[in-house]
LOZA-407195 format. One line per 8 residues: their letters; for each residue z, x negated, y negated of N, C-alpha, C. Coordinates in Angstrom, 3 decimals. Atoms other than C-alpha are relative to their C-alpha. Example, Ala and Ser with C-alpha at 12.3 -4.5 7.8 and 13.67 -1.06 7.14 Angstrom:
% LOZA-407195
as) 0.000,-0.890,1.190,7.800,-12.300,4.500,0.000,-0.900,-1.200 ~ -0.060,0.820,1.190,7.140,-13.670,1.060,0.730,0.770,-1.090
***
This chain:
% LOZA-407195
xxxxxxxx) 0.918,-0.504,-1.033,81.017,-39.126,-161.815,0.711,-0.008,1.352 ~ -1.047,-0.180,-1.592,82.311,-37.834,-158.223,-0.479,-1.443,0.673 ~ 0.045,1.202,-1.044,82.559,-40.774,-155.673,-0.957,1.226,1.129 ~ 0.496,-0.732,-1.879,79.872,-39.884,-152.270,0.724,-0.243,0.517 ~ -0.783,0.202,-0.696,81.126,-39.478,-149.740,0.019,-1.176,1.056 ~ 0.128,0.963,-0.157,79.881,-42.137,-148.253,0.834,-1.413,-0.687 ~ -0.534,0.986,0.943,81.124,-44.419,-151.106,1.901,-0.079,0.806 ~ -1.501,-0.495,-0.414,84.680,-42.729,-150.639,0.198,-0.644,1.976
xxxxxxxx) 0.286,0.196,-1.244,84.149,-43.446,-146.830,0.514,-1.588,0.657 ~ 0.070,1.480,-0.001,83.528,-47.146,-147.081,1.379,-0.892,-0.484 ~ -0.915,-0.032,-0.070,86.217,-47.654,-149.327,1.391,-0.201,0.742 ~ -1.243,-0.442,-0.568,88.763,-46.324,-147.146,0.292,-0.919,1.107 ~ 0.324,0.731,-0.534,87.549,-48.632,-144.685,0.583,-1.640,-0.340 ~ -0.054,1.130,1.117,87.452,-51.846,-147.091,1.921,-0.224,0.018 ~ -1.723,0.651,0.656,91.475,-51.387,-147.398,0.451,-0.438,1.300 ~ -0.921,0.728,-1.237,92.026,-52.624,-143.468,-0.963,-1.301,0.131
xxxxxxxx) 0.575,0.902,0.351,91.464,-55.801,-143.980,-0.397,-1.053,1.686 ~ 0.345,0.448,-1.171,91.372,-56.938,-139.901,-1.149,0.377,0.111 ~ 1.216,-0.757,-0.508,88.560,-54.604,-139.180,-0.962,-0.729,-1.074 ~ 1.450,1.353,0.960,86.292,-56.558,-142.342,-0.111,-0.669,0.454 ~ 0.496,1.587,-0.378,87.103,-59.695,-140.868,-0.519,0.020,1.531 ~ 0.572,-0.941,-1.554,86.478,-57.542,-137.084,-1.555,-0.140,-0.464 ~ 1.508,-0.846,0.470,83.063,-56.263,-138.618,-0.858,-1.850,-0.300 ~ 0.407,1.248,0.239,82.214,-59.705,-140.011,0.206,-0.924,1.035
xxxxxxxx) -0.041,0.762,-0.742,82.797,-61.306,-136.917,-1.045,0.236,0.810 ~ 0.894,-0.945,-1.279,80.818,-58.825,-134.596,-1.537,-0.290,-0.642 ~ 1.327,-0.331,0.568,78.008,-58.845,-137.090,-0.517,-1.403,0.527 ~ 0.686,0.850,-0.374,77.539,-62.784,-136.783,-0.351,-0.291,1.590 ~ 0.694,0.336,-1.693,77.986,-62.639,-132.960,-1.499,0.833,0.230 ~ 1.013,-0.748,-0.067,75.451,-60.051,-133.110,-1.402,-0.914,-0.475 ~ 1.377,0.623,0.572,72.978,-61.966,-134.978,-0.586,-1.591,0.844 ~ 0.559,1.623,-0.889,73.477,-65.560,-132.825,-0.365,0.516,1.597
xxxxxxxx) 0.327,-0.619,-1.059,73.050,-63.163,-129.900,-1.729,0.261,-0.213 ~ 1.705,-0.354,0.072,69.441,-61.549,-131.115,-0.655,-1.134,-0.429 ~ 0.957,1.026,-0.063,68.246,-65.240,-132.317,0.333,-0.917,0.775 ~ 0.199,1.421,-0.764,69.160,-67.103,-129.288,-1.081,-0.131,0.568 ~ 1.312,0.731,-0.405,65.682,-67.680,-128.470,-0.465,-0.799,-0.921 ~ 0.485,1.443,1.286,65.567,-69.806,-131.616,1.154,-0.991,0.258 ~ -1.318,0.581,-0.160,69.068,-70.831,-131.435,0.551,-0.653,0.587 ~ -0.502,0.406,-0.834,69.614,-71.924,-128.287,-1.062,-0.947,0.603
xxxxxxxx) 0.891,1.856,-0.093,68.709,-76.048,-127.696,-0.347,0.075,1.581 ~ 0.385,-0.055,-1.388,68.042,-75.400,-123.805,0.092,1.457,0.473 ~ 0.034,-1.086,-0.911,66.536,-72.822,-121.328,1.414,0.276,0.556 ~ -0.654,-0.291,-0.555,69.480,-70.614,-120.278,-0.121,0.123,1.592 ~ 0.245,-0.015,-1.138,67.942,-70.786,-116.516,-0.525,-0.579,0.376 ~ 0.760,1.393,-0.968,66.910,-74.461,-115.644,1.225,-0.864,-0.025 ~ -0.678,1.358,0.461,68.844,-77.710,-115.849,-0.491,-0.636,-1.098 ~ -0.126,1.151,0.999,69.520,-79.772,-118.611,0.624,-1.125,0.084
xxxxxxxx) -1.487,0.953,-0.151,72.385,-82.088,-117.680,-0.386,-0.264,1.022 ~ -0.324,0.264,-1.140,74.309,-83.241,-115.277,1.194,1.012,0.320 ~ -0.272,-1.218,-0.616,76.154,-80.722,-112.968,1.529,-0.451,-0.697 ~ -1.064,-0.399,-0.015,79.399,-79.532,-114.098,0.613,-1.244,-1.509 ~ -0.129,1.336,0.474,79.194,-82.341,-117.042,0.870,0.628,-1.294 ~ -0.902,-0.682,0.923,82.086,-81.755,-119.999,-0.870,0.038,-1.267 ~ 0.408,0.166,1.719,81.312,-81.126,-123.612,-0.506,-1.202,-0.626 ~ -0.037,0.925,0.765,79.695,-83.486,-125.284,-1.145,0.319,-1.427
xxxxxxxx) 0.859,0.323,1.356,77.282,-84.749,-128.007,-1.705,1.069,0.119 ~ 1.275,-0.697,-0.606,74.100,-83.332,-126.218,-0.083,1.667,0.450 ~ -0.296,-1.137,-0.724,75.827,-80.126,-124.599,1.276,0.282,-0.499 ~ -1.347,-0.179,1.209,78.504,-78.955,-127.329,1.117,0.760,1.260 ~ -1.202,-1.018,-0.930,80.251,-76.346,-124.438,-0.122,-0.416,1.496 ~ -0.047,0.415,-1.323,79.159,-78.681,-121.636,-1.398,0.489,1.047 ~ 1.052,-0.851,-0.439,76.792,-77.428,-118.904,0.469,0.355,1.561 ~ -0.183,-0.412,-1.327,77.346,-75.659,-115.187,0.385,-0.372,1.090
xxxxxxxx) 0.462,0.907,-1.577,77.657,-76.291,-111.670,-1.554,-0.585,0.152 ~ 1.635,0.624,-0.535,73.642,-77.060,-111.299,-0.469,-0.623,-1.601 ~ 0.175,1.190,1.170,73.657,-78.498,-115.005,-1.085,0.720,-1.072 ~ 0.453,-0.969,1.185,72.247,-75.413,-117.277,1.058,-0.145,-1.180 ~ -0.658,-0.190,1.062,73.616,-75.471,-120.726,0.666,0.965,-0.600 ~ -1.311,-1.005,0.738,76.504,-73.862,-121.938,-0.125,0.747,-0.910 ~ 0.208,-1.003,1.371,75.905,-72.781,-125.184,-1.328,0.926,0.038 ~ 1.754,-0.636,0.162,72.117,-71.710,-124.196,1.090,0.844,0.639
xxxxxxxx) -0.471,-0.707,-0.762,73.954,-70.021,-121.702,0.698,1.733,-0.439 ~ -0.844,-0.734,0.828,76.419,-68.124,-123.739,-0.600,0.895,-1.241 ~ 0.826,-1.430,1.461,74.126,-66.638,-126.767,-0.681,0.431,0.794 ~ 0.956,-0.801,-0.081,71.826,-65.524,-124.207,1.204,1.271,1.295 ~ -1.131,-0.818,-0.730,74.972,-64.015,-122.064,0.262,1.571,-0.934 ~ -0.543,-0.748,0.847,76.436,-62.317,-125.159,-1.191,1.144,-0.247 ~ 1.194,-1.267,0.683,72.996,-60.331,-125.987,-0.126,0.744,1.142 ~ 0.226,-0.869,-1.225,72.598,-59.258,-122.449,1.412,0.978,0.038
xxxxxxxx) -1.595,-0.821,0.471,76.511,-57.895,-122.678,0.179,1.248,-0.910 ~ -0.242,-0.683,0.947,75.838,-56.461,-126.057,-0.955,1.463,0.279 ~ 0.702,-0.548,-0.277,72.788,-54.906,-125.153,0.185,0.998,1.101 ~ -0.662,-0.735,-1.477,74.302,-53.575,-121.481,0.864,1.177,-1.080 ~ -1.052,-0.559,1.040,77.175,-52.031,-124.234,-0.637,0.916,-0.363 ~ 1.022,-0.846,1.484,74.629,-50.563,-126.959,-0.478,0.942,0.630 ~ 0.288,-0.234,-0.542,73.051,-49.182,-124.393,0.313,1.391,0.802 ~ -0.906,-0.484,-0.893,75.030,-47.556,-122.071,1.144,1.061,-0.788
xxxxxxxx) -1.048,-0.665,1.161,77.278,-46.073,-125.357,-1.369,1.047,-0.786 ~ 1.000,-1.339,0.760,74.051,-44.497,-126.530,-0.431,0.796,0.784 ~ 0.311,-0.653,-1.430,73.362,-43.084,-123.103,0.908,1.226,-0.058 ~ -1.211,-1.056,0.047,76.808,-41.439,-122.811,0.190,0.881,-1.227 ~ -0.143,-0.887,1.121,77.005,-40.195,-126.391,-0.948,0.927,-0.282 ~ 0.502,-0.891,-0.073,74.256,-38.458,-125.929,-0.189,1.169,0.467 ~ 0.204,-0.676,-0.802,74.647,-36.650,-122.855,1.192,0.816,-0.420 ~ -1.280,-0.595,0.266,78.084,-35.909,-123.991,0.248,0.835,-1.309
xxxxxxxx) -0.139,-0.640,1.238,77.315,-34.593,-127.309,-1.026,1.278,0.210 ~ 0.566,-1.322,-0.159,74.558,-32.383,-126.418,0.576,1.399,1.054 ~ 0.005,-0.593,-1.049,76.282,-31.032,-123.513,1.922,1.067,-0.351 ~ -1.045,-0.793,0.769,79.465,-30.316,-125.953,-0.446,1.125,-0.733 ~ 0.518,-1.007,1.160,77.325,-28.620,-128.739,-0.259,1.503,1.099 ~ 0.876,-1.512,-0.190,75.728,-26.012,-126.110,1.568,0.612,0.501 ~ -1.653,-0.427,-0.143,79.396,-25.750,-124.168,0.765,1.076,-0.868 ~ -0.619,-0.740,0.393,81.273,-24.953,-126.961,-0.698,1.020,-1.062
xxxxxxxx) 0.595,-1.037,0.859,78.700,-22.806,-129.302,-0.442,1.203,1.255 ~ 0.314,-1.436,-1.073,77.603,-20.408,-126.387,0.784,0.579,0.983 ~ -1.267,-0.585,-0.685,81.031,-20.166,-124.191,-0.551,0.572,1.220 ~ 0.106,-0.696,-1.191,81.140,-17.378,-121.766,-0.468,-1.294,1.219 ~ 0.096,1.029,-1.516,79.948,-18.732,-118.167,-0.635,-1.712,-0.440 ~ 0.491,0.986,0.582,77.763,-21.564,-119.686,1.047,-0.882,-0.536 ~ -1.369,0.886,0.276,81.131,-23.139,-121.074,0.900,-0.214,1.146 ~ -0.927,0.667,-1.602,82.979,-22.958,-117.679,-1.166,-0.256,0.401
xxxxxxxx) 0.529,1.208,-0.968,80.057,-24.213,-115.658,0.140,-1.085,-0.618 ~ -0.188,1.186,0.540,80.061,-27.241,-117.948,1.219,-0.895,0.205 ~ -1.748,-0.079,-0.331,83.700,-27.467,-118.135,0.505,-0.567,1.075 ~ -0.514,0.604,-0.767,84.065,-27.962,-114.882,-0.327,-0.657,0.902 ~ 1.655,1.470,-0.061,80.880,-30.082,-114.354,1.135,-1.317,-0.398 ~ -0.669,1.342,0.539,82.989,-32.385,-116.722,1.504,-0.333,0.541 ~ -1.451,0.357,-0.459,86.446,-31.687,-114.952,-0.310,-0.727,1.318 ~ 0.088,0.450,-1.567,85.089,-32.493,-111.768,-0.764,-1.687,-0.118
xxxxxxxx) 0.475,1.240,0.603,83.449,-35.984,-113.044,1.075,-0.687,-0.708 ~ -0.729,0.990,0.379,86.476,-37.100,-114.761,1.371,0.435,0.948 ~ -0.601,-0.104,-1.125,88.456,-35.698,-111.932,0.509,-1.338,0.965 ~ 0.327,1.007,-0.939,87.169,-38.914,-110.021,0.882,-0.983,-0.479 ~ -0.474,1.087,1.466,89.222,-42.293,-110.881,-1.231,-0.793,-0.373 ~ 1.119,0.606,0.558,86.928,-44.043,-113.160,-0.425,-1.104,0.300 ~ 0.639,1.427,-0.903,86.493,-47.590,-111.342,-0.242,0.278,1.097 ~ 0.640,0.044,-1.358,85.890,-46.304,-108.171,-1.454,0.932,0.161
xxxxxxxx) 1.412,-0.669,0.270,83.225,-44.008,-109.276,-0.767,-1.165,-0.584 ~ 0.626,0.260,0.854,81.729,-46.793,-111.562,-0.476,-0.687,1.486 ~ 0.584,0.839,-1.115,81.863,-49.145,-108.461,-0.541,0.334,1.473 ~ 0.395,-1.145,-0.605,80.862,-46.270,-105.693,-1.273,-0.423,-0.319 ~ 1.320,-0.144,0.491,77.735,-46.340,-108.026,-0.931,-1.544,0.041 ~ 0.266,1.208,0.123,77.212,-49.828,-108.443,-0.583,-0.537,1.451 ~ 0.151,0.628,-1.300,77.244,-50.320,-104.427,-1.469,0.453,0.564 ~ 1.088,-1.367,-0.440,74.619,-47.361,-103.783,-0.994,-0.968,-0.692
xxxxxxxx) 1.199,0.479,0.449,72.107,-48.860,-106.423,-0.376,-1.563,0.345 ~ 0.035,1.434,-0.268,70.756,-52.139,-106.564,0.480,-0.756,-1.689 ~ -0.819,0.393,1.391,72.531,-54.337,-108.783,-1.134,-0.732,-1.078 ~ 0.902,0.827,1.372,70.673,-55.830,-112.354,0.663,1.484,-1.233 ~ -0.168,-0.412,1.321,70.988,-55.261,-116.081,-0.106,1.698,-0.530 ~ 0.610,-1.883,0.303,69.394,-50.823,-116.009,0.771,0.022,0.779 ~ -1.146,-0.506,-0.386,71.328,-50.132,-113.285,1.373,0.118,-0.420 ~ -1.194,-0.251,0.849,74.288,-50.840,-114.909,0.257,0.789,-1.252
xxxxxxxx) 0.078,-0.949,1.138,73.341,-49.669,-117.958,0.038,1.557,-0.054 ~ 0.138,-1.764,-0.663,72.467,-46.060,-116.180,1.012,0.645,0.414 ~ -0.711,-0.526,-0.412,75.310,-45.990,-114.202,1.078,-0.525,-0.922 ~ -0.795,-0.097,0.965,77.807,-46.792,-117.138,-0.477,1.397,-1.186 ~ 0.117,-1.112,1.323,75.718,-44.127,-119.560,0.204,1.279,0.679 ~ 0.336,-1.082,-0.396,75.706,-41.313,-116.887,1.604,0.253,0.297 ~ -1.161,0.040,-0.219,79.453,-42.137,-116.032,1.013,0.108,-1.236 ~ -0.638,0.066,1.043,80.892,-42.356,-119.691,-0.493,1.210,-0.668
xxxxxxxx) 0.337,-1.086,0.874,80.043,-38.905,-121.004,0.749,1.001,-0.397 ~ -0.529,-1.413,0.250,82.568,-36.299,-119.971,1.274,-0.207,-1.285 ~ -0.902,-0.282,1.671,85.028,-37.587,-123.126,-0.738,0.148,-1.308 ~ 0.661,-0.654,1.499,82.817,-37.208,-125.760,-0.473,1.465,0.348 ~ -0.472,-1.440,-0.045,81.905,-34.094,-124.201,0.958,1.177,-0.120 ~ -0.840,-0.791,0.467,85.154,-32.766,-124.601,0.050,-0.266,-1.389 ~ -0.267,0.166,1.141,85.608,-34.030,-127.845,-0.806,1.078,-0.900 ~ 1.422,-1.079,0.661,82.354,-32.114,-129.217,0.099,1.037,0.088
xxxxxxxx) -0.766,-1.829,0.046,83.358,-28.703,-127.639,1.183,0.157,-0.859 ~ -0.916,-0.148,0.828,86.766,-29.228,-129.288,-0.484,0.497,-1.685 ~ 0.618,-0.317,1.648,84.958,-29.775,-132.903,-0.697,1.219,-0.031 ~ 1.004,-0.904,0.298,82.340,-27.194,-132.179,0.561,1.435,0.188 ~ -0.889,-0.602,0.190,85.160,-24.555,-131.055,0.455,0.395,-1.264 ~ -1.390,-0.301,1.500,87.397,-25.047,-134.407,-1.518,0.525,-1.475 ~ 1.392,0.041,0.831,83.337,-25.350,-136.580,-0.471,1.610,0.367 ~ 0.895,-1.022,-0.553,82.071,-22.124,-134.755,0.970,1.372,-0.862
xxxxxxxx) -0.857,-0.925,0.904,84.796,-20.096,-136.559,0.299,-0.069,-1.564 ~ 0.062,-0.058,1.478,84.060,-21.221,-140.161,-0.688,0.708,-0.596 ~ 0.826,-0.865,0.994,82.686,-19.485,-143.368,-1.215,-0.081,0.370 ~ 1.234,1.165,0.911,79.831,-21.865,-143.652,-1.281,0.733,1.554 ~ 0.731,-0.567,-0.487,78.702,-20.854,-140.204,-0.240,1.458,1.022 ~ 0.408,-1.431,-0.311,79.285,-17.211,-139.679,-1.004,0.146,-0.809 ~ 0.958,-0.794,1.022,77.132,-16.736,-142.689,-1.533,-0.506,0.703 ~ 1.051,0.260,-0.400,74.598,-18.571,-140.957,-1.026,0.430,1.401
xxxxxxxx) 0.580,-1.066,-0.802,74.494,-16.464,-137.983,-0.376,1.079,-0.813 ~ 0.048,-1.395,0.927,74.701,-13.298,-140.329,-1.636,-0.114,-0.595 ~ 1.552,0.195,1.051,71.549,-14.813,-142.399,-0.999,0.264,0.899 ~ 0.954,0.177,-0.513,69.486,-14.972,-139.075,-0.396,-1.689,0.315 ~ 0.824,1.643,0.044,69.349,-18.898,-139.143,-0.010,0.042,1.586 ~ 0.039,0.616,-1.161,68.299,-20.498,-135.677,1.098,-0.345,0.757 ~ -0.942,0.742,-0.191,70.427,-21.412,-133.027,-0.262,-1.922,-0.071 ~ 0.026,1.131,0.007,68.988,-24.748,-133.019,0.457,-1.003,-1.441
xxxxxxxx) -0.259,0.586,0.989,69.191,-25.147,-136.442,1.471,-0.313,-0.572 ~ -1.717,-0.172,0.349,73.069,-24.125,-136.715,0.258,-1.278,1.183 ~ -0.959,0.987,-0.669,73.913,-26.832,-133.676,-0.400,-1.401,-0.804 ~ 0.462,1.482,0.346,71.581,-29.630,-135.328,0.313,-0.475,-0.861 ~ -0.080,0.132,1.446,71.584,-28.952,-139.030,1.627,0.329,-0.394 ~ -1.320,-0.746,0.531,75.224,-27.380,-139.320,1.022,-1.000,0.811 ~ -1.360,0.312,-0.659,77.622,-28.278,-136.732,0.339,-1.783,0.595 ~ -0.536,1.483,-0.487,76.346,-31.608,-135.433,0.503,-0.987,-1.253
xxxxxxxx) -0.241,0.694,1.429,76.358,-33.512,-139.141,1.910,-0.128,0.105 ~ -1.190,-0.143,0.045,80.089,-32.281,-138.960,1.414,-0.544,1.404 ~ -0.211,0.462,-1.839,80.717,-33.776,-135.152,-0.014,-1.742,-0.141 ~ 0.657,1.301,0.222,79.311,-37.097,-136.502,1.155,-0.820,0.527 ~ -1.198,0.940,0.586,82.445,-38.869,-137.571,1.014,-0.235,1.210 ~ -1.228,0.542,-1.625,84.950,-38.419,-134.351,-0.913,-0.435,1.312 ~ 0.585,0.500,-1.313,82.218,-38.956,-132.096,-0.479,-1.406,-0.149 ~ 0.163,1.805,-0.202,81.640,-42.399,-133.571,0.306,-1.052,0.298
xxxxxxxx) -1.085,0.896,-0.407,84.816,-43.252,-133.367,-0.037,-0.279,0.773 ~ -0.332,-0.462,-1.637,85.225,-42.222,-129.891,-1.561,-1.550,0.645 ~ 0.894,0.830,-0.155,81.801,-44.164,-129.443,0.041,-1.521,0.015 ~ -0.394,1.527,0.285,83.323,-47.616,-130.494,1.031,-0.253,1.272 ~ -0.546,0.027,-1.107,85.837,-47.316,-127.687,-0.823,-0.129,1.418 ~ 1.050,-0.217,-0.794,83.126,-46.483,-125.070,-0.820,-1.656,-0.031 ~ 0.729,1.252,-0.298,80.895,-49.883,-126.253,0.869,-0.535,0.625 ~ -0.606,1.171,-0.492,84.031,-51.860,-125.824,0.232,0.022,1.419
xxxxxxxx) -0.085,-0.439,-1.604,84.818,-50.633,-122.351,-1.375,-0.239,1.160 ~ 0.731,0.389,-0.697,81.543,-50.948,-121.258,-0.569,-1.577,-0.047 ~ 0.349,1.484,-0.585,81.270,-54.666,-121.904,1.114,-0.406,0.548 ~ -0.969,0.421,-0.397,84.425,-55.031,-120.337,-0.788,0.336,1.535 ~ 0.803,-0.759,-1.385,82.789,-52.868,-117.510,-1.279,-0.934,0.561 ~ 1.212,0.799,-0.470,79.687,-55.171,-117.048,0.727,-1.535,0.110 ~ -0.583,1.443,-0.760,81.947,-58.308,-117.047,0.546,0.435,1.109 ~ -0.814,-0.254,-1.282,83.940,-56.753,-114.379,-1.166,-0.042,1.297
xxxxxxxx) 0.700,-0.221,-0.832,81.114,-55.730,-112.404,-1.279,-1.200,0.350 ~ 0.345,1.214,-0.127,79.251,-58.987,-113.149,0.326,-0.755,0.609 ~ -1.116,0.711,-0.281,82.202,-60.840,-112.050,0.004,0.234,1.828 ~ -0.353,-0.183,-1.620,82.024,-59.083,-108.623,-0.881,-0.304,0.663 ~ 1.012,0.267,-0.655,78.575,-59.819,-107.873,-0.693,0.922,-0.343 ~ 0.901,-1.062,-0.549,77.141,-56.237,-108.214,-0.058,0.436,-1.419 ~ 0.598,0.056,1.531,76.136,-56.395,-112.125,-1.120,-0.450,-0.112 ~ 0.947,0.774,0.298,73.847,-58.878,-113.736,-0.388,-1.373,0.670
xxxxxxxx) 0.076,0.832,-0.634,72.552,-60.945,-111.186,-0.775,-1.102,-0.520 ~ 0.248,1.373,0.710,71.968,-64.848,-111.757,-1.505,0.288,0.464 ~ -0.072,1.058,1.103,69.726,-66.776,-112.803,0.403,0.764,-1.380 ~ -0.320,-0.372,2.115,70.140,-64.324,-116.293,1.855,-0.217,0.018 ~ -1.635,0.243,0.401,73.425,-64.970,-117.656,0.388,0.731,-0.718 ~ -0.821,-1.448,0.698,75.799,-62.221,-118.462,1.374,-0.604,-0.331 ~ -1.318,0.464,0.279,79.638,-62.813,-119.841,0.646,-0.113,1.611 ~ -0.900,-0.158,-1.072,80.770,-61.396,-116.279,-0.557,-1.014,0.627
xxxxxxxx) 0.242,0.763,-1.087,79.043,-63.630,-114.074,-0.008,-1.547,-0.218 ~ -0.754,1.512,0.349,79.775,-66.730,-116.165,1.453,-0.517,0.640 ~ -1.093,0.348,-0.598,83.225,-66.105,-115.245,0.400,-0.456,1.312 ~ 0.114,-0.243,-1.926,82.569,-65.767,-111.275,-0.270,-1.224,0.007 ~ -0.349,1.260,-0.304,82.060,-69.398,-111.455,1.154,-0.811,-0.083 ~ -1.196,0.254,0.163,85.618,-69.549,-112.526,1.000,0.435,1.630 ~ -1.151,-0.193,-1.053,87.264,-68.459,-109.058,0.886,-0.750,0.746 ~ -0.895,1.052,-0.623,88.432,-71.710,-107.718,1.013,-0.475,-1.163
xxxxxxxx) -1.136,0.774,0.968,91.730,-73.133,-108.969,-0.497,-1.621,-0.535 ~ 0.107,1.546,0.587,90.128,-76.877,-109.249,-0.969,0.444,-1.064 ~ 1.233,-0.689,1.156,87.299,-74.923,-111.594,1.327,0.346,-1.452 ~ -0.705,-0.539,0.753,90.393,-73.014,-113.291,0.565,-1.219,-0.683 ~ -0.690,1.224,0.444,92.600,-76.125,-113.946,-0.594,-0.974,-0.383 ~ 0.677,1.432,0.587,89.906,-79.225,-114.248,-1.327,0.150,-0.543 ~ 1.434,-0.242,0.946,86.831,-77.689,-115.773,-0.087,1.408,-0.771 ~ -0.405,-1.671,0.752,87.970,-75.286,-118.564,-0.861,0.353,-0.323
xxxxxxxx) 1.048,-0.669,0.685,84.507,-75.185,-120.152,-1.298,1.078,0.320 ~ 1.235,-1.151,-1.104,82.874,-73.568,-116.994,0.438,1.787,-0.589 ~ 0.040,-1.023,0.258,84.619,-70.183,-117.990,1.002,0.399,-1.303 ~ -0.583,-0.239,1.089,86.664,-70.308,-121.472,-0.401,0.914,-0.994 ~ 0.621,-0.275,0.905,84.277,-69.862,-123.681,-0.670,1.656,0.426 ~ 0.419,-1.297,-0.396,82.465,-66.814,-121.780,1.533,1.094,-0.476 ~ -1.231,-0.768,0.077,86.460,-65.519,-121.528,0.291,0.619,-2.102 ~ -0.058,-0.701,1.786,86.682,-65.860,-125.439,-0.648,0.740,-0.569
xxxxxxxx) 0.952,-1.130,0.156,83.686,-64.083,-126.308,-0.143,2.109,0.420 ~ -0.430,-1.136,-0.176,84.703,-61.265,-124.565,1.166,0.631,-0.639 ~ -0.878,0.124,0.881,87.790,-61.527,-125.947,0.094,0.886,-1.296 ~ 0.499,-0.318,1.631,86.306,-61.437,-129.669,-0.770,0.989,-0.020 ~ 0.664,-0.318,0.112,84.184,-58.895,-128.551,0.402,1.417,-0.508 ~ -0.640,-1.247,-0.656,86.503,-55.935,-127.279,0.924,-0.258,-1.537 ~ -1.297,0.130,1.186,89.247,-57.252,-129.897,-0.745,0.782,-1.625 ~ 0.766,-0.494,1.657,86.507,-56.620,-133.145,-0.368,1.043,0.253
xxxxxxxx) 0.421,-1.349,-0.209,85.311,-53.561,-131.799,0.576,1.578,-0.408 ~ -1.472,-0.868,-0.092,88.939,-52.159,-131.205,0.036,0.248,-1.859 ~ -0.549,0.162,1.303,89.880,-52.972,-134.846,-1.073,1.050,-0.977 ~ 1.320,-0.397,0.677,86.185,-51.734,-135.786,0.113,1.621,-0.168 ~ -0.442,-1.571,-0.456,87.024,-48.213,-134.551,1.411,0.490,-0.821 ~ -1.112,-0.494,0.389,90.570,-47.647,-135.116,-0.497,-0.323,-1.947 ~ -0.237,-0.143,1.388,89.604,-48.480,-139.035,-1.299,1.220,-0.182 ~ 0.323,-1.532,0.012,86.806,-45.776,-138.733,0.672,1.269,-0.090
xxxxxxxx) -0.725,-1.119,-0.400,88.962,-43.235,-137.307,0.893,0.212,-1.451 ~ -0.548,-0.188,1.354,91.361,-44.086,-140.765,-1.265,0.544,-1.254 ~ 0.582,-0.094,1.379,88.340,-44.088,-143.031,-0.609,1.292,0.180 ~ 0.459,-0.877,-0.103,86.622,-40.983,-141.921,1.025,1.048,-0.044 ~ -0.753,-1.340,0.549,89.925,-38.901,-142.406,0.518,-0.264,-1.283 ~ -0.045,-0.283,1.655,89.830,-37.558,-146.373,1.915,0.136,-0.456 ~ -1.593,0.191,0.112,94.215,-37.816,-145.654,0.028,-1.606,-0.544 ~ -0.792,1.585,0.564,94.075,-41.680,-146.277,-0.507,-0.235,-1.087
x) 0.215,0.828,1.669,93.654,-41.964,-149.882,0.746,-0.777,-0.458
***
């Protein structure tokens, strides 16, 4: 019996063996992220401790300058991060995929205004636009999220015209102009299905960047402002050298997490990109 393609898919996947143990890493952060409201032995935004107090028996990763708990701290960091990410990657892939499909299926002027809608947006350099935007709004968790999904679009937009370009000249859907089918139905039912696969990839790059992007912008002040606890603004208690050198637990652990986050993501993607092309058998 033929292998799906799906099956075949997975597979292909299954033979990079970083990206399993990537995938299996992301999945459990993922999951101690959505149950740290069970999970986590102290409010991430009161005191528990004593200020700045090390690791111990009571406080496994220690607890703050004002004596909030570390580990509460940290699963409820990571979900706000992930969530900022998830977010912000479904934002952009959207704007960028619909705005490819009409681009490259209808051309003429409608493809250069777009075109150079998207040249003139990635024209800009990309941190000074992100942080431009960041200054203008007021900083918290949507803003960021908005101005990372409205700012991350014009590469999957190219990507999508590219596919829908090389797609718009096949058998499958001249015949489907010829028949009379819809245009909606040829971008939704036909061309996007066939768009899926590089734009997911492309999509896994995008999350990781944008939790890199919300620590950065956390980090500066003009992200996720305290009391909630984000990865970036864990770190921003790291700026002094006696913090850096005599109290590693104030920003390690936030640092690793990010770390593990961007690192499983990377791996998560690049083994997509192998498994979704029918060359790596």
């Amino acid at each position: 019996m033929k292998e799906s393609r799906f099956f075949q898919t997975a597979r292909r996947f299954m033979h990079h063996k970083m990206a399993v143990v990537s995938l299996l890493l992301l999945l459990i952060m993922i999951v101690l992220a959505v149950l740290a409201p069970v999970i986590a032995p102290y409010s991430p935004t009161k005191p528990s401790g004593k200020f700045s107090d090390p690791p111990s028996r009571e406080h496994i990763l220690g607890t703050d300058k004002i004596g909030r708990d570390m580990f509460s701290r940290i699963l409820y960091a990571t979900q706000v991060s992930l969530e900022v990410g998830f977010l912000a990657t479904l934002i952009s892939t959207a704007i960028g995929v619909l705005l490819g499909l009409v681009s490259g299926y209808f051309g003429g002027w409608v493809d250069k205004v777009i075109m150079s809608f998207t040249d003139m947006v990635m024209s800009f350099p990309y941190i000074l636009l992100v942080l431009v935007a960041a200054a203008i709004f007021q900083p918290g968790k949507w803003s960021i999220i908005l101005i990372l999904g409205f700012v991350d679009w014009p590469g999957v937009a190219r990507l999508v015209r590219g596919n829908v370009l090389s797609l718009r000249e096949t058998n499958f859907i001249k015949s489907d102009i010829t028949a009379g089918m819809s245009r909606r139905y040829i971008l939704f039912s036909e061309i996007l299905p066939n768009t899926i696969a590089p734009v997911l990839v492309y999509a896994t790059s995008v999350f990781a960047l944008s939790i890199l992007d919300e620590a950065a912008l956390s980090f500066l002040g003009m992200g996720v402002q305290p009391p909630t606890p984000s990865l970036g603004n864990m770190l921003n208690g790291a700026e002094s050298l006696s913090v850096l050198t005599g109290k590693p637990w104030l920003w390690v652990s936030a640092g690793v997490v990010i770390i593990l986050l961007v690192i499983c993501i990377n791996f998560v993607g690049d083994a997509l990109r192998d498994a979704f092309d029918p060359r790596n058998e």
